[in-house]
OpenMM code with the backbone's topology and positions (N, CA, C; nanometers):
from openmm import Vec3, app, unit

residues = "UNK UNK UNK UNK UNK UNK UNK UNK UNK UNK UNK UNK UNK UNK UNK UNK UNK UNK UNK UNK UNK UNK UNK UNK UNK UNK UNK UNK UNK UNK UNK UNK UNK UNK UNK UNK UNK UNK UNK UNK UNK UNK UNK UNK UNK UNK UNK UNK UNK UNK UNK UNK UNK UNK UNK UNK UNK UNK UNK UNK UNK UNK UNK UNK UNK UNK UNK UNK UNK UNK UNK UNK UNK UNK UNK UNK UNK UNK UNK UNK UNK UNK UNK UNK UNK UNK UNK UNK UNK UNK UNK UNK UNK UNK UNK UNK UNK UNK UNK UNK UNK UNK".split()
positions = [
    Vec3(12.9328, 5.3033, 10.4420),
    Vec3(12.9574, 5.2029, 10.5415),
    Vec3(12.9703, 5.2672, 10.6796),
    Vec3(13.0709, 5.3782, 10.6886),
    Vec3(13.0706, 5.4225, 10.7932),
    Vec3(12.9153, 5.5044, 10.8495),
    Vec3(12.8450, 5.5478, 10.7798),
    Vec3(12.7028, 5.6068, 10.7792),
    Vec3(12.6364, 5.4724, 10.8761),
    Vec3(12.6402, 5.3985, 10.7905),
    Vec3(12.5480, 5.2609, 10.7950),
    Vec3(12.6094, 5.2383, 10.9404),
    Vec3(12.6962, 5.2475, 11.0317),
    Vec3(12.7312, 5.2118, 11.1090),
    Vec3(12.7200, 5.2935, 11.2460),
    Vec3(12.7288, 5.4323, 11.1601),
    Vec3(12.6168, 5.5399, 11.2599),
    Vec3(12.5319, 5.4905, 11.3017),
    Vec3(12.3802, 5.4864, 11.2485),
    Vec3(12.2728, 5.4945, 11.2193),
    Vec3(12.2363, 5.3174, 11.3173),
    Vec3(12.3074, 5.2829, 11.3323),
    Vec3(12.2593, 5.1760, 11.3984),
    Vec3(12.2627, 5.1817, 11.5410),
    Vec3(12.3638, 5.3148, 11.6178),
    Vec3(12.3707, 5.3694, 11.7655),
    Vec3(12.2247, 5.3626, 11.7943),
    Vec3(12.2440, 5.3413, 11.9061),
    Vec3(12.1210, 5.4031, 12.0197),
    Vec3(12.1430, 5.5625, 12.0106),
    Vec3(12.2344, 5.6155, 12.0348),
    Vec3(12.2389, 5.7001, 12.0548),
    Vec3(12.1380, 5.8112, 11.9212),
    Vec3(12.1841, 5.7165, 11.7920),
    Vec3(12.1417, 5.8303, 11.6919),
    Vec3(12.0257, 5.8093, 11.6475),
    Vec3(11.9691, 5.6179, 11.7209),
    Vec3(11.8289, 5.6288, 11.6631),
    Vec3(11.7381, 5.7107, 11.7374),
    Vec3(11.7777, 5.7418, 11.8471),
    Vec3(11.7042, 5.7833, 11.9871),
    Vec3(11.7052, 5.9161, 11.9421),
    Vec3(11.7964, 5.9806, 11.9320),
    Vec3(11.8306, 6.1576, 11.8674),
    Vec3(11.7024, 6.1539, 11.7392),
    Vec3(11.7092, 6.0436, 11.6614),
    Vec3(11.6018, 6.0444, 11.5453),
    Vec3(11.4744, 6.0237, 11.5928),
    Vec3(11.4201, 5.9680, 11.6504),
    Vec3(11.2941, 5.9344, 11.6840),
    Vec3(11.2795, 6.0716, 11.7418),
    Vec3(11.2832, 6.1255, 11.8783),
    Vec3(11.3018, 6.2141, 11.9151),
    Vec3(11.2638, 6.3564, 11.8451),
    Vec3(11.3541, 6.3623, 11.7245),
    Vec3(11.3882, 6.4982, 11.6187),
    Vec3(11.2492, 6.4535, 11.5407),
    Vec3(11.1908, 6.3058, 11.5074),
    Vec3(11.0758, 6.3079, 11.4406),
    Vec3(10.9342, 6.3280, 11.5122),
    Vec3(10.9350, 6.2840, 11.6677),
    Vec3(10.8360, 6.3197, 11.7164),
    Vec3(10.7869, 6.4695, 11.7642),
    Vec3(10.8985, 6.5716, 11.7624),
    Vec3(10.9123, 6.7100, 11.7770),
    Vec3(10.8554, 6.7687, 11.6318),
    Vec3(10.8940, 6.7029, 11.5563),
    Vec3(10.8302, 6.7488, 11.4415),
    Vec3(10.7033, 6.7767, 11.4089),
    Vec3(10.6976, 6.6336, 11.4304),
    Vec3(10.5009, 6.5791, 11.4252),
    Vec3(10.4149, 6.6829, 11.5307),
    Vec3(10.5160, 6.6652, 11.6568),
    Vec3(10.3996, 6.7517, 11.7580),
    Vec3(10.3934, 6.9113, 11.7538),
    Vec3(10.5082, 6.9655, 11.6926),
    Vec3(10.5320, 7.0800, 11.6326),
    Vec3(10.3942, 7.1406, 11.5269),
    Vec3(10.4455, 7.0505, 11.4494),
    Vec3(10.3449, 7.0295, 11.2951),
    Vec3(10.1767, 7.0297, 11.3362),
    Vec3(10.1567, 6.9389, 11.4227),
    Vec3(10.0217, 6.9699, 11.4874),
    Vec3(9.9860, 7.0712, 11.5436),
    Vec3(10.0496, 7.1162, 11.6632),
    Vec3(10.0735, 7.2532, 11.6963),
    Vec3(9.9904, 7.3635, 11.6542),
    Vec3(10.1170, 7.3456, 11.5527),
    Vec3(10.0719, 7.4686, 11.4424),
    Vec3(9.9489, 7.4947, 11.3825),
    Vec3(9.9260, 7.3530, 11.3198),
    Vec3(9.7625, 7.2961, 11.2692),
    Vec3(9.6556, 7.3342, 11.3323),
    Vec3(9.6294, 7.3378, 11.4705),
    Vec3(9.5856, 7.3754, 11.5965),
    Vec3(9.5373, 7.4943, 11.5612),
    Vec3(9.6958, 7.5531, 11.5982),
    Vec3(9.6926, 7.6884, 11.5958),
    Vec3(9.5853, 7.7895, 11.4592),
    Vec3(9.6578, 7.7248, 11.3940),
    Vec3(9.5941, 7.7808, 11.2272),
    Vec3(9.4601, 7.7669, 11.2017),
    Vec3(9.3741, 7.6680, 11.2667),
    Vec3(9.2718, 7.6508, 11.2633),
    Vec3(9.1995, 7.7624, 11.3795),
    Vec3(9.2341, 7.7415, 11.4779),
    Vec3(9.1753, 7.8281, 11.5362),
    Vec3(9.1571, 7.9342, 11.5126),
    Vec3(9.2895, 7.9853, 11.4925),
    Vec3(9.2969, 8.1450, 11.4233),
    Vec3(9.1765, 8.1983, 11.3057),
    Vec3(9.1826, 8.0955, 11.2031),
    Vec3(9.1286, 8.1423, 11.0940),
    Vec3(8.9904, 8.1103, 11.1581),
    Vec3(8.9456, 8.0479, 11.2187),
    Vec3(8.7597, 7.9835, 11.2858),
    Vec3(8.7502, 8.1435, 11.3496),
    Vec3(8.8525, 8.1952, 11.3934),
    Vec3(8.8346, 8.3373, 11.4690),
    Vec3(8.8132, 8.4178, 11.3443),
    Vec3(8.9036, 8.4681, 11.3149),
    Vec3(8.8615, 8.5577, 11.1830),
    Vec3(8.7390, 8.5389, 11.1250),
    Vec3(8.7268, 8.4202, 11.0819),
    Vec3(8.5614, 8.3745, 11.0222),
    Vec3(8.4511, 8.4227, 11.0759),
    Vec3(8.4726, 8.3928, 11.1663),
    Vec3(8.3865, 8.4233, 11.3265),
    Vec3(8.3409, 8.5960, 11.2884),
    Vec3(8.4356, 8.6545, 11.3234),
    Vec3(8.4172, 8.7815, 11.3364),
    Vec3(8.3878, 8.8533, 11.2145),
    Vec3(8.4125, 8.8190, 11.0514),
    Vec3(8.3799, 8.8539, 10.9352),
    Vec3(8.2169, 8.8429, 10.9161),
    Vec3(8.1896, 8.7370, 10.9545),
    Vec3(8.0467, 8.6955, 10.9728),
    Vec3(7.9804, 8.7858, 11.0633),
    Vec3(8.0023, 8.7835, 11.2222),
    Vec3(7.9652, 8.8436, 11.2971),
    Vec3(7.9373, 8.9944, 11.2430),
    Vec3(8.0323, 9.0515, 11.1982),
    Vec3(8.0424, 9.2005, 11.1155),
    Vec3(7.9033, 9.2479, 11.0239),
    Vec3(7.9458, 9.1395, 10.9242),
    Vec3(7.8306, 9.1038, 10.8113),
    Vec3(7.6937, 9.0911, 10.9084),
    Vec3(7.7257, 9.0166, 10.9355),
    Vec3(7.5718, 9.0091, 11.0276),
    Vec3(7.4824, 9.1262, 11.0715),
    Vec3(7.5619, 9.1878, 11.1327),
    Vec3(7.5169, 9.3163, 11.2084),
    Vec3(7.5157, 9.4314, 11.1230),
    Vec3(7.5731, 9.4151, 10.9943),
    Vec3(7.5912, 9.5401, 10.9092),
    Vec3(7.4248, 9.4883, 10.8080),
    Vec3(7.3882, 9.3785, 10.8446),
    Vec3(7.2514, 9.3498, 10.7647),
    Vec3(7.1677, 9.4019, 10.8538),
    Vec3(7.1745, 9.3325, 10.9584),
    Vec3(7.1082, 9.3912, 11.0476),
    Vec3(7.0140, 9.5261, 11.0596),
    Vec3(7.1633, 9.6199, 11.0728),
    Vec3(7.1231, 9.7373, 11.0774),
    Vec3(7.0604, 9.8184, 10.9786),
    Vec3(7.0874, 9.7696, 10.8446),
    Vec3(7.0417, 9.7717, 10.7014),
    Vec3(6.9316, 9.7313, 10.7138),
    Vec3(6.8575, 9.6291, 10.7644),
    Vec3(6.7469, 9.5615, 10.7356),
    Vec3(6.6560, 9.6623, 10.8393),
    Vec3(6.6914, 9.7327, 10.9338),
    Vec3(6.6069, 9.7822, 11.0578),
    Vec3(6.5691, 9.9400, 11.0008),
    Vec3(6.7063, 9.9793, 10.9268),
    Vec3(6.6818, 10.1023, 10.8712),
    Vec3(6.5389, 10.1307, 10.7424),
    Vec3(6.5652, 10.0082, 10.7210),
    Vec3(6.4679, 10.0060, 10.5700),
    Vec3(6.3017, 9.9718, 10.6239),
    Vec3(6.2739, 9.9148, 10.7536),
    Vec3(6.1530, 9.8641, 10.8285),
    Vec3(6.1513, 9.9563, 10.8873),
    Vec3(6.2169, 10.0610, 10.9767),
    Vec3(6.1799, 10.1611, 10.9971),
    Vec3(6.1678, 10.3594, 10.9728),
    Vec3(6.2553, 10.3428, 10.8954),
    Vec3(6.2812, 10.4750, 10.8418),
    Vec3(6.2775, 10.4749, 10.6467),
    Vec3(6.2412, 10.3516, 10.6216),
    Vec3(6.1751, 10.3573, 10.4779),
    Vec3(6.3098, 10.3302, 10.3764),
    Vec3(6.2540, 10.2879, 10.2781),
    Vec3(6.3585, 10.2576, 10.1469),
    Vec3(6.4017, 10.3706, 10.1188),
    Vec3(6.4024, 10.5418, 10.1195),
    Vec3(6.4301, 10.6080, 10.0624),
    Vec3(6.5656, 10.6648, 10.1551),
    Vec3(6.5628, 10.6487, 10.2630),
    Vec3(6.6486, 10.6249, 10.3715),
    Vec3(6.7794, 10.5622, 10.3225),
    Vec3(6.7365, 10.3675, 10.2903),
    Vec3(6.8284, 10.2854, 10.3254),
    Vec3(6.9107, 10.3474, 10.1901),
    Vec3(6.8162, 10.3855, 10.1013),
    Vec3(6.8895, 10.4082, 9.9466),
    Vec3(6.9721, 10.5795, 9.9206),
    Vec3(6.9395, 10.6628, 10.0238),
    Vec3(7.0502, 10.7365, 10.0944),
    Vec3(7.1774, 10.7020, 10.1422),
    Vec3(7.1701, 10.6261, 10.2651),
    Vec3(7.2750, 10.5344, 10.3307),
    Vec3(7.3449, 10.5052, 10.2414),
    Vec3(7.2661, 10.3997, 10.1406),
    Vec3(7.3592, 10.3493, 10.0589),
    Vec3(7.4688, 10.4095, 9.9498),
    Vec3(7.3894, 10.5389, 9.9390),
    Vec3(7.4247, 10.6187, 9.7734),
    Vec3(7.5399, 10.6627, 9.8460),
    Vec3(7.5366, 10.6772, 9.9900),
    Vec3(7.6400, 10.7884, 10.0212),
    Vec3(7.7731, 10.7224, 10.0873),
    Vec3(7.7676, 10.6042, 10.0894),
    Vec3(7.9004, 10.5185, 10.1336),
    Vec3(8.0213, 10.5672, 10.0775),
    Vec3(8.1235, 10.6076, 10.1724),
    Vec3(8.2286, 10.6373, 10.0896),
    Vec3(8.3124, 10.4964, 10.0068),
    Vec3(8.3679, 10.5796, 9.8660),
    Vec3(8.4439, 10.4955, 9.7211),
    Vec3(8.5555, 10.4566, 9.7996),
    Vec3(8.6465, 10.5445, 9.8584),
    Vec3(8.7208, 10.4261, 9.9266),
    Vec3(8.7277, 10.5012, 10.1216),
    Vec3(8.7473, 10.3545, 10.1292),
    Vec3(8.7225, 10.3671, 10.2885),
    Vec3(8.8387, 10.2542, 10.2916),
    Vec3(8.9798, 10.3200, 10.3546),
    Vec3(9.0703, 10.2151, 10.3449),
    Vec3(9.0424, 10.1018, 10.4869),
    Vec3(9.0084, 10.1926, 10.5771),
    Vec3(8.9841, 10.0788, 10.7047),
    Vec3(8.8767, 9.9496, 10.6607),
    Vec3(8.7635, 10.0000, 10.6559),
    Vec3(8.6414, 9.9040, 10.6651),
    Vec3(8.5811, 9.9041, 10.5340),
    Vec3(8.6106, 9.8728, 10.3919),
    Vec3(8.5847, 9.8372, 10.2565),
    Vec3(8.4166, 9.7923, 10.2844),
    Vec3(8.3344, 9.8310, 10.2317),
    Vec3(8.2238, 9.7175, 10.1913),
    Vec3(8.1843, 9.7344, 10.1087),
    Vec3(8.1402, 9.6637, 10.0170),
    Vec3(8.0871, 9.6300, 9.9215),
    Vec3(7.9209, 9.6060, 9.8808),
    Vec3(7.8302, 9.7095, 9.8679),
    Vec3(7.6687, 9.6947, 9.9129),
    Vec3(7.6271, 9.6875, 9.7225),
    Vec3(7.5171, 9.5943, 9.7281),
    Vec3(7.4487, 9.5719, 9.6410),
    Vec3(7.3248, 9.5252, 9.7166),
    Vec3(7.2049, 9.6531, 9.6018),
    Vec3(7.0656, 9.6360, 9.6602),
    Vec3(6.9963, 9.6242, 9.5657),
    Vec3(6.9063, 9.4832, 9.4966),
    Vec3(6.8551, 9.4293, 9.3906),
    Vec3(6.7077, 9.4477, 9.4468),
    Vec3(6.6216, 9.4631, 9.3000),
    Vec3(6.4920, 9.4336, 9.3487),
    Vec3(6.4833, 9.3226, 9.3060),
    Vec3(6.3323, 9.2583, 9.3669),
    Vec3(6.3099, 9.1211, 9.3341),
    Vec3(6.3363, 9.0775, 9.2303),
    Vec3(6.3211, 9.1378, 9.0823),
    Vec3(6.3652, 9.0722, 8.9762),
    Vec3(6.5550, 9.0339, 8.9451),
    Vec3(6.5797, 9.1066, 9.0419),
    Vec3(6.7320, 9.1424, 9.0327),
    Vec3(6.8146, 9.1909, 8.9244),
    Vec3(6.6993, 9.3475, 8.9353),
    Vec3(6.7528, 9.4724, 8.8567),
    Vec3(6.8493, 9.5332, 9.0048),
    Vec3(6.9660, 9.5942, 8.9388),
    Vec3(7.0748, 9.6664, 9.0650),
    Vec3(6.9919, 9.7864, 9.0793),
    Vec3(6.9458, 9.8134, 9.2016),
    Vec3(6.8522, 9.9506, 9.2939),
    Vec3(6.9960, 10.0247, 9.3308),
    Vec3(7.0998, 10.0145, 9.3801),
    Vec3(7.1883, 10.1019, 9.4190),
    Vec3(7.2863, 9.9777, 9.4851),
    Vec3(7.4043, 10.0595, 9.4843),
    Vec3(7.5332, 9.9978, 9.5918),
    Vec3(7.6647, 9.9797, 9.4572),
    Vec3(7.7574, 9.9729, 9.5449),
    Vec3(7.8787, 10.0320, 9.4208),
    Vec3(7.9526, 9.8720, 9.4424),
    Vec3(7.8704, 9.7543, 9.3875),
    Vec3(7.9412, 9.6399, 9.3151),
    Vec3(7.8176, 9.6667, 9.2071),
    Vec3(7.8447, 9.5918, 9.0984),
    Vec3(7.7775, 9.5616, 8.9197),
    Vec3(7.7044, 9.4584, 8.9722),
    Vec3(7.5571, 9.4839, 8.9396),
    Vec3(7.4890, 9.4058, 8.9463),
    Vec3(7.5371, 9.2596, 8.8584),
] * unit.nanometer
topology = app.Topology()
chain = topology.addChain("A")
for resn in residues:
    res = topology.addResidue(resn, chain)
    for name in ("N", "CA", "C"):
        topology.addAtom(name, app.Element.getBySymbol(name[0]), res)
């Protein structure tokens, strides 16, 4: 009863509305935020990938398959900074080299 008698102030609906619209715009905020962030990361994982084909693809058109399949053999097993993961199939998609299982 005494609750019930709170809750009917101006004072505390106003404090409530208030505490709920901080929330919401908080909550979005964040949403915002999180999205962007991760569209960045994406961004740049791709971008990475991209250019690491790239350069893969330029090596093999100009300095020959026996080259790219050097490059490849010789990637270091672990590379704690920059991990990658290369797999090089021939057309039938028998594994030619790169240290994931075909």
């Amino acid at each position: 009863m005494h609750l019930n008698r709170l809750l009917r102030t101006t004072a505390i609906r106003l404090a409530l509305r208030d505490a709920v619209f901080y929330v919401l715009l908080t909550g979005l905020g964040l949403g915002v935020l999180y999205w962007a962030t991760s569209h960045y990361v994406d961004a740049q994982i791709t971008a990475g990938l991209e250019n690491d084909l790239a350069t893969l693809t330029r090596i093999d058109q100009k300095e020959g398959r026996h080259r790219l399949l050097e490059i490849l053999n010789n990637q270091p097993v672990i590379d704690t900074e920059n991990r990658r993961y290369l797999l090089l199939t021939s057309p039938d998609g028998e594994k030619v080299t790169g240290n994931l299982k075909a």
